[in-house]
N, C-alpha and C positions, 0 to 999 in steps of 0.2 A: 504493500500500500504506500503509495504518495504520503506529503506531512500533510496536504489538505486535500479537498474533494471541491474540485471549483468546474470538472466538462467530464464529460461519460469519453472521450479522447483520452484522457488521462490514464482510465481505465483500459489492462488487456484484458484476453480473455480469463485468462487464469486469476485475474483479481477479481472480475466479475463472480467466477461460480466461489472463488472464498467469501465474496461478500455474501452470496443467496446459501451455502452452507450457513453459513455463520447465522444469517437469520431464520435459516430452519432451525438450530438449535434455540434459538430465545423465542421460535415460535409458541411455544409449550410453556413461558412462563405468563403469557396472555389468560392461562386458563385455569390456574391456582386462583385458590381463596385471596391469599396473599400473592399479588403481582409484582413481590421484587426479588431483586439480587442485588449481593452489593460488590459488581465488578467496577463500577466507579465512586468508590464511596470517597469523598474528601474531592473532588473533582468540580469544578466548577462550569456547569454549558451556558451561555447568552444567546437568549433568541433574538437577534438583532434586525426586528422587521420593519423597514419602508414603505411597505406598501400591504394592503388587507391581505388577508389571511386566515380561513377558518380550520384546512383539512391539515396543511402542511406546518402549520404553527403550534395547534394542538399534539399532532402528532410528535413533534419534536420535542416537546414539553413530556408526553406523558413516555416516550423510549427515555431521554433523560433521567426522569424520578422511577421507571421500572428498575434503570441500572444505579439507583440511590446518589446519582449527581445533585449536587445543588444546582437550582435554575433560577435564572435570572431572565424575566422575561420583560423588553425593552418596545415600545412602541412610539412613536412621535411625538403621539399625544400626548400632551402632559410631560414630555421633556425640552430639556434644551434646545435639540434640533428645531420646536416651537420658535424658540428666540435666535435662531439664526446659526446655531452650533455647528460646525462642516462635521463629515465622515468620519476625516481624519483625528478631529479634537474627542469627539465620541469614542474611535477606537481606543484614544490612547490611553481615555480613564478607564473604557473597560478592562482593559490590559494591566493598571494600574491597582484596580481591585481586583486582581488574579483572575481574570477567565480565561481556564485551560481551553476551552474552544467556543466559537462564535459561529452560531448559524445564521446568516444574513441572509434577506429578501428586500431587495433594491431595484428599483425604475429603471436605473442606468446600468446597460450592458457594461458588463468586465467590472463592477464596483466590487466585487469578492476577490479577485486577481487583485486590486489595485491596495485592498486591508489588508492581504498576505506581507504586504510591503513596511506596512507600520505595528504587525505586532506580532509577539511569539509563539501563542497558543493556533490550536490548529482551528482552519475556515474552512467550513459548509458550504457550499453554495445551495441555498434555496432557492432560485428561482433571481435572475437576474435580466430586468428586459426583453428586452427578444432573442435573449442569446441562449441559455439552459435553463435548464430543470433535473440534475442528473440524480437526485436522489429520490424522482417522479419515474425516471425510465427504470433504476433498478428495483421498485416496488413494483412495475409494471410487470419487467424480467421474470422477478417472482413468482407473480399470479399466472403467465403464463407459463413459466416449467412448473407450477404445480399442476394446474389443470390440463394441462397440454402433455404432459411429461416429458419435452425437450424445449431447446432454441432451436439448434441444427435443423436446416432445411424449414420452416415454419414460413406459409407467407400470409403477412401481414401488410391490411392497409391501412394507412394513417389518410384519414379525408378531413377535408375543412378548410379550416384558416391557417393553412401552413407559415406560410411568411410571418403571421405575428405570433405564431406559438414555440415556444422557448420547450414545449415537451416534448415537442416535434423534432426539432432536431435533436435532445438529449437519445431520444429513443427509438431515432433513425441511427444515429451514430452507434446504441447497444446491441441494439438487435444487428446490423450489418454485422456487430464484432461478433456475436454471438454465431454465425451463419445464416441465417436467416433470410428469407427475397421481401424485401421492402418494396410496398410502391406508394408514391403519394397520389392521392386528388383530390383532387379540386377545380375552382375555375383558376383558370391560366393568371388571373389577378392575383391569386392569391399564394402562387406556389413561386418560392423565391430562383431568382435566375441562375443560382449555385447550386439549384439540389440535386443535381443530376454527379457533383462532386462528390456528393455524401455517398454515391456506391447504391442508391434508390435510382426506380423506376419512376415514370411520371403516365398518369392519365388523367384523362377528364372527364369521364363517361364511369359513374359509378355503378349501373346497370351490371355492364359488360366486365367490370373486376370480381363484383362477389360472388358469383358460381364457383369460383377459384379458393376462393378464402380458406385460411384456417381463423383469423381473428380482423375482426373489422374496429376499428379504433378511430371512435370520433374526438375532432376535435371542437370546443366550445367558440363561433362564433367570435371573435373580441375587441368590442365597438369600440371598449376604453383608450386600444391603441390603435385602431385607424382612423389617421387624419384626413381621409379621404374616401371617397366610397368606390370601395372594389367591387359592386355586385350592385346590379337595378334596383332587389328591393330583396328584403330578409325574406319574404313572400317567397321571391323566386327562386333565393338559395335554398331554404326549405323542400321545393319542389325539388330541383335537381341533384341535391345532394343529403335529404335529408334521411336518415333512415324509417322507416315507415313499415309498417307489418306486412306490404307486399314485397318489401325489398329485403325484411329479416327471408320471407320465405324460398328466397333466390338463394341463401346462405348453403353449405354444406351444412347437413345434422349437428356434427361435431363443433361447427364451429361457433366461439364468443364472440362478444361483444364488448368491447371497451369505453374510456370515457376517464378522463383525467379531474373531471369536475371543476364547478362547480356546472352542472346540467342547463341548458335551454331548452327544456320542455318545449317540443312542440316546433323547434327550429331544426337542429341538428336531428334530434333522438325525438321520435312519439313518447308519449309520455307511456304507452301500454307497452311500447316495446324497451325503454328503460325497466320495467317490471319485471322482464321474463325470466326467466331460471334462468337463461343462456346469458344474460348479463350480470356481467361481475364486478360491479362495479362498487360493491359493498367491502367483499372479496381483496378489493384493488387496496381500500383504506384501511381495515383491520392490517394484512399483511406491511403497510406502511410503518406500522408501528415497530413490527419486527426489525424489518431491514434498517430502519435508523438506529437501533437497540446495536444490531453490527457494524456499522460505519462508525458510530459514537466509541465500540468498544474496542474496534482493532484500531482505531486513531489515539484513544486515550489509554483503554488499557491494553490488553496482548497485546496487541498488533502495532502501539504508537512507540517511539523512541525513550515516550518517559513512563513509568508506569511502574 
């Protein structure tokens, strides 16, 4: 393992299945009376968020307090950064009340690269801009070799708002490493002019991919970051790319359905076909809790330099 966790790049393959090992074994402590261990005990984790946050901030919170860290959990609101405090003066106090690692969620692409630089404890990246989400692709990772029982060979489509989703590339990037045949769609507005680098397929006719599938993987829509409009009207996107109960039934038997959340009912995903057994998208945030329980634990304890 790397000293932080900032692009699912970083990651080989062999670091990937140590990481989903790893979270298979703290899978099981989800399910005791008492949900802890104390592999981090005397440990100190900072959830350092910029930007909202309900699945991936919780989540970090309660793998933290399962592995008995102390947490500190940091929001805008109500601090400094209110009054005008930069990134850098934030890290440096958190750094200064000992926090052995800093999970941050930031507006601004590479802002988790740019804290590696000001402090000594190890950086998360949670979700930075339009750039990643890599500890999104490996809870993904998860749920599909659980249910699926491999990566190798697996193809997967990732539909939607590719350009402005940060899960998108994390978990184009994992799954390619993993073996995997990626392909993206979408409208051509919306699929960045690099993806074709990432080692993905491209279409735009979602009809014509899901006969093929093993996992279909939506992504949510995301108004908050375009500045412009990629598509005539949500209406239409809906239409063309939304999944819909006649379009689950195009699917192989075998195959799931994904969804990074938070859901737009009724855009991306029918709200009946969000429901179905074959969607795991429950699945997807329980097991979230695991696999940060093992990135938390081979960065700070086994697996980190100090421990």
């Amino acid at each position: 393992m790397n000293r932080h966790l900032l692009s699912m790049r970083d990651l080989s393959a062999e670091d990937v299945v140590r990481i989903l090992d790893t979270a298979e074994s703290f899978r099981e402590v989800g399910t005791r009376v008492i949900k802890k261990v104390p592999a981090l005990r005397g440990r100190t984790v900072v959830n350092l968020f910029y930007e909202n946050s309900t699945r991936t901030r919780i989540s970090f919170e309660l793998a933290a307090k399962r592995l008995s860290a102390d947490v500190i959990n940091f929001s805008t609101t109500g601090s400094s950064v209110a009054k005008g405090e930069s990134l850098k003066d934030t890290a440096l106090t958190l750094q200064a009340m000992g926090a052995d690692a800093i999970v941050i969620r930031h507006a601004s692409s590479g802002a988790p690269h740019r804290l590696t630089t000001w402090v000594r404890g190890h950086v998360l990246n949670a979700g930075d801009g339009t750039h990643e989400h890599p500890t999104q692709a490996l809870l993904d990772l998860y749920t599909l070799r659980e249910r699926l029982g491999r990566l190798e060979g697996l193809r997967v489509a990732i539909v939607g708002d590719v350009l402005h989703s940060r899960v998108a590339r994390s978990l184009s990037f994992g799954l390619v490493t993993m073996g995997s045949e990626v392909t993206l769609v979408g409208p051509p507005t919306l699929i960045p002019p690099e993806a074709l680098a990432w080692g993905v397929q491209i279409d735009h006719d979602l009809d014509a991919v899901l006969p093929k599938l093993d996992v279909c993987y939506l992504l949510r829509v995301q108004t908050e970051r375009q500045r412009l409009e990629y598509v005539p009207s949500i209406r239409e996107y809906a239409r063309r790319y939304g999944l819909t109960s006649a379009r689950v039934a195009m699917l192989p038997d075998e195959a799931i359905v994904m969804h990074p959340g938070p859901m737009n009912r009724g855009v991306e995903i029918d709200s009946d076909v969000a429901d179905l057994p074959r969607s795991v998208m429950e699945a997807q945030v329980t097991n979230g809790i695991a696999v940060r329980m093992a990135l938390l634990y081979l960065l700070l304890g086994a697996g980190g330099e100090e421990g």
